[in-house]
Phi, psi and omega in degrees: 000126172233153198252149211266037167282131163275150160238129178272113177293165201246121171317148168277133175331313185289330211271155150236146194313160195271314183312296177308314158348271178298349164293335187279287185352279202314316181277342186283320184302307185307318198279337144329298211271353161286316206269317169308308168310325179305308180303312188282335173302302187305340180260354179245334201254346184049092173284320178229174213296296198245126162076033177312298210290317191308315204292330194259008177281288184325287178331306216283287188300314179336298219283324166300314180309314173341278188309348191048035157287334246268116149258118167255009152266353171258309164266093139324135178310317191285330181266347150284339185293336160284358205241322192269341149329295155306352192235324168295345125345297237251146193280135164333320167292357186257331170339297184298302160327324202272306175307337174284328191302310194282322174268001161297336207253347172296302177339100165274000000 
């Protein structure tokens, strides 16, 4: 009599999964795509009397370090102050543009 047993090879531990793999991706793209969005509100939306754009630079970096996203070879003090320029700048109808924009300059 023989029996209809499969043998599964057993993952390797060490390896990392294809899941986990595309689990990092996703979460490293949300959390860019949190942190652009954080910059463009606080600087388009004025939360406070004063000092949006300084208040939504900071957030904007805060949240990347939090997250460990943070390249400060690519974000330069100068390529944020442009950046935070530009989305303060930039006509309210451009939203999709401007977040593609902060996250073309995240990219590694």
């Amino acid at each position: 009599m023989t029996s209809n047993v499969a043998i599964v090879p057993t993952p390797d531990a060490s390896a990392p999964s294809t899941a986990a793999a595309a689990s990092k991706i996703s979460e490293a793209k949300e959390s860019e795509e949190k942190a652009a969005h954080l910059l463009y509100f606080m600087v388009k939306n004025h939360p406070f009397v004063d000092g949006n754009k300084r208040s939504g630079a900071l957030a904007f970096v805060w949240f990347l370090k939090k997250a460990r996203r943070l390249n400060i070879a690519r974000l330069t003090p100068e390529a944020l102050t442009a950046l935070t320029l530009l989305v303060a700048e930039s006509n309210s109808k451009d939203k999709e543009r401007m977040i593609g924009l902060i996250l073309l300059l995240l990219k590694k």
